[in-house]
Residue, then its C-alpha position, 0 to 999 in steps of 0.5 A: x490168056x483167059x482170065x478165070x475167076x478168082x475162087x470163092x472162100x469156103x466157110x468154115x463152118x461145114x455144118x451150116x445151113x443154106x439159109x445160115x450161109x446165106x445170112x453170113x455172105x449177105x451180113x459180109x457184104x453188107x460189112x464190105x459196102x460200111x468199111x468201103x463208104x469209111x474209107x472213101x469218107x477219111x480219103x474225102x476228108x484228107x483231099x479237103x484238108x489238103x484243098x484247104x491247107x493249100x488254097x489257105x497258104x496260097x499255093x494253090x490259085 
């Protein structure tokens, strides 16, 4: 089975113009890359507690 694309989000804003929309989707990715370098920064942050939480109690070598 093919895969098809997922399909893209219209704006809602039907009165846009191209350079309007094209600011909006570069600003969204922009804001996509920030919220995924946050996340992979708090989930970096909890696996070193957890490194340090279990090498201080030594469980963990």
């Amino acid at each position: 089975m093919a895969k098809r694309p997922m399909p893209r989000p219209e704006l809602t804003q039907p009165n846009w113009t191209d350079e309007q929309r094209a600011e909006f989707i570069r600003r969204r990715r922009g804001r996509n890359f920030l919220l995924l370098a946050a996340l992979a920064a708090f989930c970096l942050m909890i696996y070193g507690i957890a490194i340090v939480k279990l090498h201080e109690y030594g469980q963990m070598w």
